[in-house]
LOGUTOR-62529 format. One line per field, with one value per residue (C-alpha): x, y, z. Coordinates in steps of 0.25 Angstrom, whole numbers, padded with zeros to 4 digits. Example, Ala and Ser with C-alpha at 12.3 -4.5 7.8 and 13.67 -1.06 7.14 Angstrom:
BEGIN
xx <- c(0049_0055)
yy <- c(-0018_-0004)
zz <- c(0031_0029)
This chain:
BEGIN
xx <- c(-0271_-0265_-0250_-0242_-0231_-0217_-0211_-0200_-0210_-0216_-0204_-0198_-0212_-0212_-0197_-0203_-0213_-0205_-0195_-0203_-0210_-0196_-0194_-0205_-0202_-0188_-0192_-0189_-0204_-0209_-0200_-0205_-0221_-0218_-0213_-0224_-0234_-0225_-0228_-0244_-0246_-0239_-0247_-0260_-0256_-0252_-0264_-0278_-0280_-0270_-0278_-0292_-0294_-0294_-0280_-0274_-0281_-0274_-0260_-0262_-0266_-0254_-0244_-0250_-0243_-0229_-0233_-0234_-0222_-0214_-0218_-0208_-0199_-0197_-0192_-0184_-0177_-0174_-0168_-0157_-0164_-0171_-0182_-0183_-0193_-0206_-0213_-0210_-0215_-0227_-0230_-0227_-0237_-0247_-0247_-0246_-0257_-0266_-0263_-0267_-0282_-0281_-0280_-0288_-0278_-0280_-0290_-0287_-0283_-0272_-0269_-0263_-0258_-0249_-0244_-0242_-0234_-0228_-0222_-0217_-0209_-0202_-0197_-0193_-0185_-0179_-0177_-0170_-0162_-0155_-0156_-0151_-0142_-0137_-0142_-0142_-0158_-0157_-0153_-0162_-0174_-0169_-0171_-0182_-0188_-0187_-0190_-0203_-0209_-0203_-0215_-0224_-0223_-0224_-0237_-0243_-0239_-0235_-0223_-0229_-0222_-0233_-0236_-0246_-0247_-0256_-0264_-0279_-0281_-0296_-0300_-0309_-0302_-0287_-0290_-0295_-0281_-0278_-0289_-0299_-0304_-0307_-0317_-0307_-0296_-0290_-0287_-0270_-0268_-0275_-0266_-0253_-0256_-0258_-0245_-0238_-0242_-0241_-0226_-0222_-0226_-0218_-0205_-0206_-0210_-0207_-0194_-0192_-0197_-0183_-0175_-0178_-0174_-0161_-0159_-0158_-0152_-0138_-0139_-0126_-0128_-0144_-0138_-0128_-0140_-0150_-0158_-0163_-0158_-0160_-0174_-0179_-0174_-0181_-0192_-0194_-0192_-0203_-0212_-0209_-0213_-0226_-0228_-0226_-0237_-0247_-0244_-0245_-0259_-0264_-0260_-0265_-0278_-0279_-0277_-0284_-0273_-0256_-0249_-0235_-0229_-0234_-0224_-0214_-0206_-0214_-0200_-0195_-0208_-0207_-0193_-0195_-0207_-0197_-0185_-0193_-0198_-0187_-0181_-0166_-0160_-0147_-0158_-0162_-0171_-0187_-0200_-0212_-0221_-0211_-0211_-0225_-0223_-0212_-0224_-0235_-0223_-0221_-0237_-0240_-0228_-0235_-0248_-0243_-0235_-0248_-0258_-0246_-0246_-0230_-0224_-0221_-0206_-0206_-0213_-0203_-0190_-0196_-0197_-0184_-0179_-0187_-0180_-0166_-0170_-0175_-0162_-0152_-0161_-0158_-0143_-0143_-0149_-0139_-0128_-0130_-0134)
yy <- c(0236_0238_0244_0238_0247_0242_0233_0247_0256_0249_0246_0260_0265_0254_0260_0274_0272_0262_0274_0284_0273_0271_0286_0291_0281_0284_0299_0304_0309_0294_0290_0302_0299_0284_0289_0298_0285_0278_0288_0288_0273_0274_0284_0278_0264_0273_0284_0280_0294_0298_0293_0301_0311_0323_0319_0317_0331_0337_0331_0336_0350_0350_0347_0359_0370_0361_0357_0371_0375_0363_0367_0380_0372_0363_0372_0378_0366_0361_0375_0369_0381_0380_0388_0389_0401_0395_0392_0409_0412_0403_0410_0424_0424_0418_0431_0439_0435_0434_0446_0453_0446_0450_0464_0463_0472_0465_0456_0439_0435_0446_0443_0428_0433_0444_0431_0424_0435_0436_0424_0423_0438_0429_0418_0426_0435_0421_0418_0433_0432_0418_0422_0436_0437_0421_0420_0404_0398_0392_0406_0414_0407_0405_0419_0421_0411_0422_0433_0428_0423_0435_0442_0433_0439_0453_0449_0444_0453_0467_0476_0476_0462_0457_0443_0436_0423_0423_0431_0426_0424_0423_0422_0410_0412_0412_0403_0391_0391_0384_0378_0376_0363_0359_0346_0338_0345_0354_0366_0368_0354_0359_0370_0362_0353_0361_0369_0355_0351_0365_0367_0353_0355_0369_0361_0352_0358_0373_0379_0385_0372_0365_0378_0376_0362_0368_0377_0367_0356_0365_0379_0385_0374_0381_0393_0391_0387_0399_0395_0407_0403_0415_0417_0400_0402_0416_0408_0397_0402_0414_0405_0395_0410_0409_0395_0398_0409_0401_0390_0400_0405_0392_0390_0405_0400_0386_0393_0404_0410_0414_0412_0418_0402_0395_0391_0387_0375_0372_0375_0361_0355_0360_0357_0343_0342_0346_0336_0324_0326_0325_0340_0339_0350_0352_0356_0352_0340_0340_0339_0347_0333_0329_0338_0338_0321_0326_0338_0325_0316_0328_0330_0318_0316_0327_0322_0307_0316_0321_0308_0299_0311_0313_0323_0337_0336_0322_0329_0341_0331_0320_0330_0333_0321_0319_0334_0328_0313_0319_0329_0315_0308_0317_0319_0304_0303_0315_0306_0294_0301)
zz <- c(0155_0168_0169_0179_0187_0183_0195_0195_0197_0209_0215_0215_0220_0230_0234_0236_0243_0253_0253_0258_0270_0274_0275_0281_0293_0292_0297_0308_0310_0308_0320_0330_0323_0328_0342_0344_0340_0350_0360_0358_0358_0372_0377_0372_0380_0394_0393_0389_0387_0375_0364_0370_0358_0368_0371_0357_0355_0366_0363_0349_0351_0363_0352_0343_0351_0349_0336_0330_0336_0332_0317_0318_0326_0317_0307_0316_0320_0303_0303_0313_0323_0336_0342_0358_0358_0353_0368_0370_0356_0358_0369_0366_0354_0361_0372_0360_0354_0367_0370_0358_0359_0373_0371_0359_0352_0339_0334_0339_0325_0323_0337_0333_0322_0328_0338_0326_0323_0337_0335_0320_0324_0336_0329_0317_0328_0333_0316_0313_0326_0320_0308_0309_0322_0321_0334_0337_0337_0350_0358_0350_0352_0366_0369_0361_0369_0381_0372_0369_0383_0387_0376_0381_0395_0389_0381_0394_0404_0396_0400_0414_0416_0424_0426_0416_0413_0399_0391_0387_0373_0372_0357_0352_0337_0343_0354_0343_0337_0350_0357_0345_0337_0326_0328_0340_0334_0342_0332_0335_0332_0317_0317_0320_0310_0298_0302_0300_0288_0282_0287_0283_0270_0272_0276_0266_0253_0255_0250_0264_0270_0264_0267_0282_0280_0272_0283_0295_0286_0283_0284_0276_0266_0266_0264_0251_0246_0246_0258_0265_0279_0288_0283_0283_0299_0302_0295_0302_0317_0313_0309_0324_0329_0323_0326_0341_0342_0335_0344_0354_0351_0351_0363_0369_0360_0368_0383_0380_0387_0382_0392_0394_0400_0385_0378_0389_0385_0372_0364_0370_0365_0352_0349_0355_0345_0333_0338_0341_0328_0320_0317_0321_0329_0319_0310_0294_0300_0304_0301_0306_0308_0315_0324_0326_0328_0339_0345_0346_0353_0364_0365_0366_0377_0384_0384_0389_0400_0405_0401_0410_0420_0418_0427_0419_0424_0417_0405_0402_0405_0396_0384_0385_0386_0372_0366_0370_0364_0351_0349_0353_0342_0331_0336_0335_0321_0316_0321_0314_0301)
């Protein structure tokens, strides 16, 4: 005989799942996700050539770089923190790196993975210093900003101090982590991806995950109750550092070629990726898909710049205008909680 679900039951299932529709586009990344769709359909009705499978691949894999960067960024930003040094960090383990294959001094495979280095001992420097000498975020990682393009010049040129604009990076193994595929897929758009889902699940199920969260949200309140706060921040600007050099290798891999100009500006994309997204500057608010949501709107801003055949001074003040919209927006929001 058939049993029949009592009329409760179905109601309070009904009510739960009606619950969860309503929160999921209640979420802040449900309203950047339906901008960004906005955005597209737009493009696609002013550019014939948006939807060409060579461009959505090339939007894509410009985003990787931002993306990957954005990860760190993000749980920087929860932590009520700022990094301003990730374009020099980029940029410094990617002439580190080439210039260890360069010199062949050590095999290409310990080369990226003393870059990788490279970068985790810069921002866990930036972490200690906040931590350590209560040294505010933004000036700390102001100056290490200078600091590390100042290391990428010594990579390039030596303590000669002569000019040089990049070092080769010639390697088919490390330059695949840039400019490889896999079938149509560009390979760093694979990379990226996986790094989302993996430090998503890590935000949101891990103990240190919540303690960032905790961190960002109240800090003394974080601290009465056993969270380990110096360490959650040297934790999470370390592991920006490393986030940096591999986006910077894979930028090295792409070019062929580190050069000492990458990075210049790109902290402005990434933090522009993280606040379109959702992740509030006062701190304890974010998520890391949405700000991959907000690194797609900004590449795919870019690529209608170029497809529409924008001028660049209209590019760089339009994203700011979109930085200073984003930040009024969560001000805004904040205000009439």
């Amino acid at each position: 005989m058939q049993q029949v679900e009592p009329v409760g039951e179905q109601t309070r299932s009904s009510n739960g799942a009606g619950k969860a529709i309503r929160r999921i586009f209640q979420s802040r990344e449900m309203g950047v996700f339906i901008a960004l769709v906005v955005i597209t359909i737009a493009m696609s009705l002013l550019s014939p050539y948006f939807w060409s499978s060579q461009n959505v691949f090339n939007v894509l894999r410009g985003m990787s770089t931002i993306g990957i960067m954005a990860i760190g960024e993000t749980m920087i930003i929860i932590t009520a923190g700022i990094d301003l040094s990730v374009g020099s960090v980029l940029a410094a383990s990617s002439v580190l790196t080439a210039r260890l294959i360069f010199t062949g001094a050590v095999p290409p495979w310990m080369a990226v993975l003393i870059g990788l280095a490279g970068g985790t001992l810069l921002g866990l420097t930036n972490g200690l210093v906040i931590t350590k000498a209560k040294v505010n975020p933004f000036i700390t990682t102001l100056g290490m900003l200078s600091i590390a393009r100042g290391l990428t010049y010594l990579g390039a040129s030596g303590l000669q101090g002569t000019v040089a604009s990049n070092v080769p990076m010639r390697d088919e193994a490390v330059n695949f982590l840039g400019a490889g595929y896999i079938g149509p897929v560009p390979f760093p758009v694979i990379e990226m991806f996986i790094l989302v889902i993996v430090f998503s699940l890590f935000l949101r199920y891990s103990v240190l995950g919540r303690q960032i969260y905790a961190t960002g949200s109240n800090e003394q309140a974080a601290r009465l109750s056993g969270v380990p706060i110096d360490r959650v921040k040297i934790f999470v600007y370390a592991i920006t550092g490393m986030f940096c050099a591999l986006a910077g290798i894979m930028t090295g891999g792409l070019l062929s070629t580190a050069a000492t100009n990458s990075g210049v500006g790109m902290e402005l994309a990434v933090i522009a990726a993280v606040v379109i997204g959702g992740a509030s500057l006062m701190g304890g608010e974010g998520t890391i898909i949405g700000s991959i949501i907000g690194a797609a709107i900004m590449a795919v801003m870019r690529n209608a710049f170029v497809l529409l055949h924008v001028p660049i001074f209209a590019q760089t003040i339009a994203i700011g205008v979109v930085i200073i919209l984003a930040v009024a927006a969560d001000q805004l929001r904040r205000r009439g909680q």
